[in-house]
Structures are given as C-alpha cells and as structure tokens.
N, C-alpha and C positions, 0 to 999 in steps of 0.2 A: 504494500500500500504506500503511495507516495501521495506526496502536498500537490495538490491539482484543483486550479481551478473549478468552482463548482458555482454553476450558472443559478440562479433564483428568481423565483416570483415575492414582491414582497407588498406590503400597505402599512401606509402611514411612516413620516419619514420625520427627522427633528437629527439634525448631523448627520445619523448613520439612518438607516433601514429599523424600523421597529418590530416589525413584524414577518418574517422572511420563511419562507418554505422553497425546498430543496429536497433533491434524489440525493443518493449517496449509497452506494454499493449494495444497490437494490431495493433499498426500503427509505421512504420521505420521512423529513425531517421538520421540525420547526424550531427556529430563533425567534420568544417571544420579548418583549420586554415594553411593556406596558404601562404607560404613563401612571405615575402613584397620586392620587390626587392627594391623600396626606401629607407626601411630602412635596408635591407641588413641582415634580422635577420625574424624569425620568432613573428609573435603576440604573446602576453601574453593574446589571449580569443580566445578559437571556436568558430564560428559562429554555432547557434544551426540551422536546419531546418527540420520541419515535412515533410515526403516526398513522393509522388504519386507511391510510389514501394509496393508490396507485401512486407510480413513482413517474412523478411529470405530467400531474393530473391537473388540469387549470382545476383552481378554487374558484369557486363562485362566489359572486360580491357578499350576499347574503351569509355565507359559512364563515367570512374573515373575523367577524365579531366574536363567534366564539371555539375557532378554531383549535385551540388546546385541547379541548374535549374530546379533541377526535384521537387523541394520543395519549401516550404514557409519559410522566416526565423524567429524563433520564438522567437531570446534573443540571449543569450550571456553568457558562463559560462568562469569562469578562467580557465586555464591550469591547474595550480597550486591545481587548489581542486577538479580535480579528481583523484580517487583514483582508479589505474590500479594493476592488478595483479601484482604480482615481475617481471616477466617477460616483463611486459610491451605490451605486443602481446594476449592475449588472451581475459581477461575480466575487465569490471571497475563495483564498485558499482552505484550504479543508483542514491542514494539520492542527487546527486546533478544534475540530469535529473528532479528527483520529487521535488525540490525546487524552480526548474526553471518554472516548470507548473502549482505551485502551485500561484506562483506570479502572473503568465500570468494569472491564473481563477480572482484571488482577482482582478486585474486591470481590467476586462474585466464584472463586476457587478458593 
C-alpha cells in the first residue's frame, strides 16, 4: 500500500473540505468534521467512518446531512495532517487514511 492520491466528493467547505467521502481499497470512506456550535469554530479532527455505500457512489444532496449514519466510526485523524491538493477540492494523499488503519489492525490483535 503506498500514499496515492485519493480523488473525493465533498460539502461544505471553511479552509479545508468539511465533509469528504472517498473509495479507498474497496470500501468508502468518510472525513466528517462538523461545525460545533458550542464552541463556535470548527474541530481540529474528522471523525473517520467506514461506510455501507458502494465505492464511488454519488451521494445524494438529501443523504449529506446525515451521512455518518451510514457508517461505523473508525478513529480520528487531525485536520492539520492531511495533505489536500492546492486547490483544496479535488484530492488528498491517503497515508494518513493508511496510518489510521494500520493502528486500528495493530489494536484489534
């Protein structure tokens, strides 16, 4: 498994992409991170979740609100260490999706 570009669908955007669904080595994915109104700011982690969708499945507008439901939550990455295209909208490298799952294997023997 190497660091590769990995293309996404995403809504709602404030610096980075807030809401990001993606394939990755067969089974979709979600990056949520969702504005806190308590604290008035957005989180410094997405919530990761493996997700019950076909892999490159357009989301329908209606599903984005409460898209997490359709998954499990697997962990938790920082904002801060993914690394997205310049443009912010297109793709992010993966290694810190395979860092995330490689943790989850080690814990899970």
């Amino acid at each position: 498994m190497s660091d590769e570009a990995l293309s996404f669908q995403y809504r709602d955007f404030h610096d980075v992409p807030r809401c990001i669904v993606f394939g990755y080595m067969g089974s979709s994915y979600l990056l949520d991170c969702p504005f806190d109104d308590a604290a008035d700011d957005y989180p410094t982690e997405y919530g990761v979740y493996k997700l019950s969708l076909p892999v490159n499945a357009e989301v329908p507008n209606e599903a984005w609100a409460k898209i997490s439901s359709l998954g499990v939550r697997i962990g938790t990455i920082p904002v801060r260490d993914v690394m997205f295209d310049p443009t912010r909208r297109s793709t992010f490298r993966s290694k810190v999706l395979l860092d995330l799952l490689k943790k989850g294997q080690a814990r899970s023997r």
